[in-house]
C-alpha angles and dihedrals in degrees: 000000000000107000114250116274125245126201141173132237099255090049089048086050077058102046093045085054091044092061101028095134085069118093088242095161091055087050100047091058106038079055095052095046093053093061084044090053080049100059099037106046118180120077112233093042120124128266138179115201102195097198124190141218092265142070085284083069092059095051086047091055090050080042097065096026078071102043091041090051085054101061098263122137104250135196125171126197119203124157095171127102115269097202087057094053119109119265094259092050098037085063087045094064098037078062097053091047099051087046094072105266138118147198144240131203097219136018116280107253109259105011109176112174138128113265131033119204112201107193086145085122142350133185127337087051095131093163139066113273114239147163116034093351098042084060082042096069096034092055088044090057086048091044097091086221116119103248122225108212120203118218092327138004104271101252097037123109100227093206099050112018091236127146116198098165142010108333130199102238099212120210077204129019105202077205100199132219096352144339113295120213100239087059091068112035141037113010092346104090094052091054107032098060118192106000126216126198108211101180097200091233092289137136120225100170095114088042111119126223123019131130128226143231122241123219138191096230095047091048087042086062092051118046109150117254097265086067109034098036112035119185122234099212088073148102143200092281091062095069095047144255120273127210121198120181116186132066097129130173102323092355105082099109082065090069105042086053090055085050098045086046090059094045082056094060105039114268102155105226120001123204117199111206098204110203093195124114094229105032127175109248095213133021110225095198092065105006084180088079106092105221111215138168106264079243085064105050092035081062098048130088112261140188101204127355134211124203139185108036104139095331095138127221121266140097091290089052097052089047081062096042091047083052097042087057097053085058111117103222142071101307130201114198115198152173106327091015085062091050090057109049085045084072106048124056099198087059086052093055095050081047079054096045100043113133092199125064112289121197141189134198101181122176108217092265091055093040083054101066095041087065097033095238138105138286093242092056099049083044085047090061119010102173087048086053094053114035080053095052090045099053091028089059097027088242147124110249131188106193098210118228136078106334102015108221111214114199127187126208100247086056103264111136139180143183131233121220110188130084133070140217090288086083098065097083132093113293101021093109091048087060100053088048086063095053097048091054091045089052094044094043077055092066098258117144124256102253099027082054092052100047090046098044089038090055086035089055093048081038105067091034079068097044089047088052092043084049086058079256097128161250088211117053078014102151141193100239085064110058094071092072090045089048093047089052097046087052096041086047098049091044085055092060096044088056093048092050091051092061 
């Protein structure tokens, strides 16, 4: 199955000119009443459609002609100026008009039914909400009604997930053409509720630009063959040799998270470079793991290297970092190693010049200080952030949160979709270090390797809170099992389905 697409504003603006001699409007809505139909039910029962100024509002005003047609018990509120609409939503409402309907400038006292429609604003809303339909939206979310968003919650910015104001919070997102980013990243996921992608009949296959969302069943049918269809005639040497350098005073555990993260997902052998004075020599929690100095492992030869758990940040930590990246072979920076290189410019321009595959896992703190601006900014457009830090340092990134945005250096992007509120505890981001080396010292490509250990991480987070697991007390030393069984479960089925 072909992952979701995502667009931006300014390339929907594109689509919807592309295919401007199609009655889009009339889809849109026909569309958007029939998943209101769906969660309603019952004809007869009570619903409020809030349309806005804009083209939304078209689609609002197609939106309760339907329902209305069907029996239900419509009321549309509309306080905008119907001479100043578009021409497709001026004819909207003229036919919702002629079909017998009307409209009310605020919403009746009182209402109580069972649907609410918000079509107030889609996307291209790049402000807070406020006067009458700022109090539109607050009294909506207090209503006790399930809301029906079109296209995209009213108050959310579609391109970067960000609210600045009052936002409608959607038991269900018709979200229209294609995903939007916004819907899958930052504030998005928490106000859009369950999303559906109603694609209006149209093929976008020829459309340029674009980005897609990973998920965890499309990547599960899939797995490249060193995963999925393992050879007998092989050894550990087969699978790869992983190199971590990090684990420094107080921060060793970082490091042997990243390791067990990598037994979990098949490297074959793991060496953990420890960069504390007084280091453990085995870790009895996983005595498989072969406990080095970093100057060891920096001089072996490695398959794949990952850089940065728990490493620390002075001048010893950025002599490890210069050398890491020297290392001629598929290399992960991340946490302290990020921090690092954030503060050296020389080590900015050999993460430019690499020959082998560089990556990046930044939190946005981390992402912050690579671009030398703040948190909130990054927060404020996180596909921006990432896409930049990816072409700017010639490198794959995955910019950690809800909705991990993976970037790669030639200006593809994707977002990932799996994942919930239980990864956000210590340790998470050291664990999925660890898979993304195991997955690179097993031959898998930079970028390939980050999108599928980025969605397997979230992945097995999901499968730990279905299993009663979580969110809450969720932590990171127990996402490598899940992760092993999610991988062992999904090769099963591709062999099966070989047969």
């Amino acid at each position: 199955m072909k992952p979701p697409a995502i667009y931006r504003t300014r390339e929907l603006r594109q689509i919807e000119l592309d295919f401007a001699h199609l009655p889009l409007m009339e889809r849109a809505g026909l569309a958007g009443a029939e998943i209101a139909r769906q969660m309603i039910g019952d004809a007869g029962a009570r619903v409020l459609v809030l349309a806005g100024p804009r083209n939304n509002g078209g689609d609002a005003f197609v939106v309760a002609r339907w329902l209305r047609e069907w029996f239900f018990d419509v009321t549309l509120a509309y306080r905008g100026d119907a001479a100043q609409l578009s021409t497709d939503a001026a004819a909207a409402y003229a036919a919702w008009i002629a079909a017998g309907g009307s409209a009310v400038g605020e919403i009746p006292p009182g209402w109580r039914g069972a649907l609410i429609v918000d079509g107030l604003f889609g996307i291209g809303l790049a402000r807070a909400l406020d006067g009458d339909y700022a109090r539109w939206v607050e009294w909506a979310n207090a209503a006790g009604a399930p809301i029906l968003a079109l296209d995209v919650p009213s108050g959310l910015d579609a391109d970067t997930g960000r609210v600045a104001g009052p936002c409608i919070r959607a038991a269900t997102t018709a979200s229209f053409i294609a995903l939007k980013p916004g819907l899958v990243t930052a504030d998005g996921p928490d106000h859009c509720g369950e999303v559906a992608v109603l694609d209006l009949g149209l093929d976008l296959g020829a459309q340029a630009g674009g980005g897609e969302l990973v998920r965890w069943p499309d990547l599960a049918c899939s797995l490249p063959d060193v995963l999925s269809r393992r050879r007998r005639n092989v050894h550990k040497g087969s699978f790869g040799t992983l190199g971590i350098i990090g684990g420094g005073d107080g921060m060793v555990g970082a490091a042997l998270l990243a390791g067990r993260a990598a037994l979990f997902t098949g490297a074959g052998k793991t060496l953990v470079g420890l960069t504390a004075a007084e280091a453990p020599r085995v870790d009895p929690t996983a005595p498989e793991l072969m406990l080095r100095t970093a100057e060891a492992v920096l001089d072996a030869a490695v398959d794949a290297l990952v850089c940065g758990p728990g490493l620390g940040t002075g001048d010893t930590a950025r002599e490890w970092v210069r050398r890491a990246l020297a290392v001629r072979a598929p290399l992960l920076l991340d946490a302290d190693a990020l921090n690092v290189l954030a503060a050296d410019p020389a080590l900015v321009a050999l993460t430019r010049s690499r020959d082998h595959a560089t990556l990046l896992s930044p939190h946005p703190g981390e992402a912050a200080r690579l671009l030398g601006i703040s948190g909130t900014a990054v927060q404020g457009d996180r596909l921006a952030a990432a896409t930049t830090l990816a072409a700017t340092l010639n490198a794959a990134v995955a910019l950690k949160g809800v909705g991990t945005v993976i970037a790669a250096p030639d200006g593809g992007w994707q977002i990932n979709a799996s994942g919930n509120a239980g990864l956000a505890s210590g340790g998470t981001g050291d664990t999925l270090s660890g898979f993304v080396g195991a997955l690179l010292a097993q031959g898998i490509a930079g970028v390939d390797a980050l999108r599928l250990a980025v969605c397997l991480h979230g992945a097995a987070a999901d499968a730990l809170v279905a299993a009663g697991e979580g969110p809450l007390g969720l932590t990171a030393g127990e996402l490598p099992a899940a992760a092993r069984a999610l991988l062992n479960a999904a090769a099963t089925r591709t062999r099966a389905a070989a047969v």
